[in-house]
N, C-alpha and C positions, 0 to 999 in steps of 0.2 A: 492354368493361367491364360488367361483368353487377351488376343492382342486388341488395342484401344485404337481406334482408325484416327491421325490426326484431324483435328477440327482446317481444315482451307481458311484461311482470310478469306472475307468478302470480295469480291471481284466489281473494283470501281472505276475501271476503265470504259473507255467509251465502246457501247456496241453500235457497231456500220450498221446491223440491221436496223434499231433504233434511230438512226441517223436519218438510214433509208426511208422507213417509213413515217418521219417527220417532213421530208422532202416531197413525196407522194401525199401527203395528207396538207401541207400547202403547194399542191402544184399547181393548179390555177394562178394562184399569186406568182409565183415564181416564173413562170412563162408569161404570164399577161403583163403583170406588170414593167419587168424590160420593154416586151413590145411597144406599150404604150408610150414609155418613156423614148423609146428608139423613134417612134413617128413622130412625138411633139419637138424631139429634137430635130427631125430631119424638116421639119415645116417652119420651127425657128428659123435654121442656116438660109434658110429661103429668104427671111425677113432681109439678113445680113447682108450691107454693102459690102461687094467684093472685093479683092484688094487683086492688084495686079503686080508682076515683079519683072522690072525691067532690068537685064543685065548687058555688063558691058565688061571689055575686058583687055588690056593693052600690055606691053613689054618695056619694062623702064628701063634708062640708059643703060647699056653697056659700057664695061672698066673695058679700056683699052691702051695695055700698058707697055708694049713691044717698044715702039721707039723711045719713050719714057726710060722703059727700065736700062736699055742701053748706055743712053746718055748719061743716067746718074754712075752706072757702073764704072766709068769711066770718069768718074770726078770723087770716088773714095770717100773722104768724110763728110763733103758736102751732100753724098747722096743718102746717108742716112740723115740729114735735117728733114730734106723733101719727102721721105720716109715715112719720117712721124706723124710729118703731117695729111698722109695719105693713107690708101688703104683701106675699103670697104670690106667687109666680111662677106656682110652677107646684103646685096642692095634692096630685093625686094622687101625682104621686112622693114628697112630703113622707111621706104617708099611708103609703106604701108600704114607708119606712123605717122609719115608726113600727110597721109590722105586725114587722119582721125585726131588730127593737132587743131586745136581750136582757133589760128587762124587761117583755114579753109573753113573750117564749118563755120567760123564769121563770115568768113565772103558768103558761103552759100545763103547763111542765112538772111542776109541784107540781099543777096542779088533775086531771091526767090520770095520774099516779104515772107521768110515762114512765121516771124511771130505772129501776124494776124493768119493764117493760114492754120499755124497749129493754136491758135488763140493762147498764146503765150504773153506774159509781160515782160519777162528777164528773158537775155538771150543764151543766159545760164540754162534754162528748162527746157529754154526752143534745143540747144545743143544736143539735152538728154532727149526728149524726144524727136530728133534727125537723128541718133544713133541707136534708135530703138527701130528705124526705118528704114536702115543700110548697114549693108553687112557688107566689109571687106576684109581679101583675105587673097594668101598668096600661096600658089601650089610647086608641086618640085621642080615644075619646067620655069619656075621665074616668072612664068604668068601672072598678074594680079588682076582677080573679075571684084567688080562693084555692081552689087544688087541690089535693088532700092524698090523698097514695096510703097505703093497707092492707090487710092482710089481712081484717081486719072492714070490712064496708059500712058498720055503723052504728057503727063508731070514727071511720071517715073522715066519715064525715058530723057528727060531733058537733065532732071537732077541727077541723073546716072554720068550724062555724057558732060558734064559742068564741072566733075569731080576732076577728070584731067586737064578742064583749060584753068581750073586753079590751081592744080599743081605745078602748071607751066610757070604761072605768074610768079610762085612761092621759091620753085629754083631759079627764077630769074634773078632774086634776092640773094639767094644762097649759094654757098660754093659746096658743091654734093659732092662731084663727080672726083674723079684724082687728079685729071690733069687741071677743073678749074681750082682745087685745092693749093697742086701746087704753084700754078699761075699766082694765087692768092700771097702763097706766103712768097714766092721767089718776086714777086713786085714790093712787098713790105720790105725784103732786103737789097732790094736794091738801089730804093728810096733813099736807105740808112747809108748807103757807101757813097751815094753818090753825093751826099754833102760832105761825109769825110772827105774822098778823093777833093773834091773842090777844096775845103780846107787844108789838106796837106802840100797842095800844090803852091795855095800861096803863103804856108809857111816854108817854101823851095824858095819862091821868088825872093821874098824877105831877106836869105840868106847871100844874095847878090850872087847866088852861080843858075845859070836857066836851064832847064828840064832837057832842052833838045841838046845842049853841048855836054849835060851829063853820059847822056843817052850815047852820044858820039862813043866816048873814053871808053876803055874796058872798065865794068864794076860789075865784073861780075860776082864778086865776093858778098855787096854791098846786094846785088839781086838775089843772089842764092836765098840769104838772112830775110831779106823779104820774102822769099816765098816760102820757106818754115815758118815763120811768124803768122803767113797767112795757113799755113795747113792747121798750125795749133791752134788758132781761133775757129777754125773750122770745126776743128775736133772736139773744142771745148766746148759749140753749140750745140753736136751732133751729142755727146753728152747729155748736155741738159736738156735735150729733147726726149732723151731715150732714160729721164729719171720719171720722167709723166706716165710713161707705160709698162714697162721694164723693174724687177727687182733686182736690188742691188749686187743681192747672189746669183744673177743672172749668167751666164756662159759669156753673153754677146756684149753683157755690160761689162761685162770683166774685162773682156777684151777690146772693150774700144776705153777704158780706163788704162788698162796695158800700152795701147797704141800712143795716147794722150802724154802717157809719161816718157816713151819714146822722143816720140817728137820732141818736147821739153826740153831735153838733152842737149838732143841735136842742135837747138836752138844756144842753149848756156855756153855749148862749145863753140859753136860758131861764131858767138858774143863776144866771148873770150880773145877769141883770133882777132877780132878788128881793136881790142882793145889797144893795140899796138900803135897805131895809126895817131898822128902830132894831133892837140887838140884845138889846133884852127881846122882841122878838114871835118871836126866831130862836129861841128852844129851841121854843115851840110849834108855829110853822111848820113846823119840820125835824121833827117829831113827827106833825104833820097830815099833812104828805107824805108821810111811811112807812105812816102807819094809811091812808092813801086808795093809797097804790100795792100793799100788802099787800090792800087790799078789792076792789081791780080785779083781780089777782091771782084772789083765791079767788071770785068770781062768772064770770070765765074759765073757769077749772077746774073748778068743780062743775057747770055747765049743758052740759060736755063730757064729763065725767063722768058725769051722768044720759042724755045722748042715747048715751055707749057701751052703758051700764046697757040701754036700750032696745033697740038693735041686737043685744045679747048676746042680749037672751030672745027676741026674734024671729028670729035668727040656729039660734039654739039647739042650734049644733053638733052639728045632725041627722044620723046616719048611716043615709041610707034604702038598706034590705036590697029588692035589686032580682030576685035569685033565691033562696029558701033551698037549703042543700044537704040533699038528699035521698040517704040509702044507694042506693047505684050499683044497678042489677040485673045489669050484665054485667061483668065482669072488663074490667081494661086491659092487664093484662101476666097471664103470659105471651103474645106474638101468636105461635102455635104455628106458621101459615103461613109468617110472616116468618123467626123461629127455624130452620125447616125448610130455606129457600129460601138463606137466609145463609150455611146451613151448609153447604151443597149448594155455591154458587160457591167458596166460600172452599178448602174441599177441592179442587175442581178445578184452581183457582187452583196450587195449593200442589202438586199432583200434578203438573200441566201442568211447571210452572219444575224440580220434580225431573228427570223424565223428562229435560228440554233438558240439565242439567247432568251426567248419567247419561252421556247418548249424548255430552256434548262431553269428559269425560273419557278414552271408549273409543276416540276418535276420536286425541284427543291421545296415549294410550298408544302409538299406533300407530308415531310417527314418535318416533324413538330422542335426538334432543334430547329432547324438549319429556320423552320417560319419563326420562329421565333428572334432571328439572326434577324433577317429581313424587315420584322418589323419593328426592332431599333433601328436598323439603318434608314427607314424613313422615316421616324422618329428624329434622329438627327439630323436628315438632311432638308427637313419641315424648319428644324429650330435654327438651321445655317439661313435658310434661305426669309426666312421671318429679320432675323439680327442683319442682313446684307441689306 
């Protein structure tokens, strides 16, 4: 019984030497051709107007919240309102949106005439193209650089350094910083009490007893009740400040709802207590109460009021220019080397993968299936391109 050697499959993988010497058998191509491409690119970049990139780079305000945070800490519910309404995260990124917000890139655009400049009609496309021209961007030190490519050194350099005197302008409008935040909101309420307080005063006068002879007498029962009434309103704004950012299953919302209903109490009972009191003294009492919870009120307010006042001008939403930008002296682009060197592979690249498909067609030609594949495929692709 003689053993029968199995028959191998045919071995259809690619052979390297085959490879190889399809490589050598176009290696003229393959060398000359990069090259050439490499010089007619490196004599192009030559043609190219060069662009230059002026950069510039400055420090936006610093939070500076020491004396702030003191003072609120010391005034309990009122200091979570000013709270809410403060508080920056993170500035620079803020800053940074502010440079790339469409009204800075309208000022620039009207202050620099870039629609005729970038031959634009809308100032829609002048925008997309000034942001296809300036990169900004902010690093871990808080620093923010603006770098702005041109054809002029000293365009680039001008529209580099113009990006901060419009930011100037735009916080000049705007309350950024924390303390002109809270300057912002502690004048809005201060505003509101101080036509209460004028109001409740001359519903005192009306009452025929005057504010200083009240003041004389002991009330103090009648002051206490005002200043619970003013802690609960306090607390019930601090509240609704803290439903805007805060969820409801919050630890800190729980517990200024906790605090809120406190106070509330304290108030019903203390309510309760003057309910005793004959009802001629009750129009003036209830009149005392409002004018002393409206006074406690606006002496609140304005002493937190003048210490934002203060924080603002010491704060002074400084933007310190930390490098000016200076017209560039060396080009950035075109990089003629790079340009050259890019072109050079990529051709290769491109010539290499022809070449393989060159030789795996002639190869395929050979064997009378696979031609016969081929030429229905162009068969087909005659009858596509006839019907198209």
């Amino acid at each position: 019984m003689t053993d029968t050697v199995p028959q191998l499959p045919e071995d259809d993988e690619i052979n390297l030497l085959d490879l190889l010497q399809t490589i050598v058998d176009n290696l003229r191509l393959l060398v000359l051709g990069p090259l050439a491409v490499g010089v007619a690119a490196l004599g192009i970049s030559f043609a190219i107007k060069p662009t230059f990139t002026a950069e510039m780079s400055f420090l936006p305000p610093q939070q500076q919240q020491g004396m702030a945070a003191s003072m609120l800490a010391s005034l309990g519910a009122l200091g979570g309102i000013a709270g809410a309404a403060a508080g920056l995260k993170n500035p620079a990124d803020q800053y940074v949106a502010f440079l790339k917000s469409n009204s800075i890139e309208n000022a620039l655009i009207d202050r620099f005439k870039l629609l005729e400049r970038y031959d634009q009609e809308f100032k829609q496309d002048a925008r997309k193209t000034l942001e296809s021209k300036v990169k900004i961007s902010a690093g871990k030190d808080g620093i923010i650089k603006v770098e702005v490519d041109d054809e002029d050194p000293q365009f680039a350099a001008d529209l580099a350094n113009a990006h901060v005197d419009e930011l100037r302008k735009l916080m000049g409008r705007l309350a950024v910083t924390e303390a002109q935040q809270r300057r912002q909101f502690f004048e809005k309420q201060l505003e509101q009490t101080k036509n209460k307080l004028t109001q409740a005063e001359l519903a005192l006068r009306e009452t025929g007893v005057n504010a200083a002879v009240l003041k004389a007498n002991p009330a103090s029962a009648v002051a206490a009740v005002a200043a619970l009434q003013a802690q609960v309103t306090a607390q019930e704004v601090r509240v609704g400040a803290m439903r805007g950012y805060l969820a409801e299953t919050a630890p800190e919302f729980k517990q200024a709802l906790t605090e809120l209903a406190n106070l509330r109490n304290q108030l019903a009972k203390q309510s309760q207590q003057d309910k005793g009191q004959g009802t001629a003294q009750g129009d003036y009492v209830s009149a005392y109460r409002e004018f002393k919870y409206q006074e406690t009120l606006f002496e609140l307010f304005a002493k937190q009021f003048e210490v934002a006042k203060a924080d603002e001008a010491r704060e002074g939403a400084t933007i310190q220019v930390v490098d000016v930008a200076q017209p560039p002296e060396r080009k950035s682009k075109p990089k003629k080397a790079l340009v050259a060197i890019l072109s050079t592979l990529v051709t290769g690249f491109v010539l290499l993968l022809y070449v393989f498909i060159r030789q795996s067609l002639r190869n395929s030609a050979q064997d009378e299936e696979t031609a016969t594949k081929l030429q229905a495929l162009r068969q087909s692709w005659r009858k596509a391109l006839s019907k198209a």
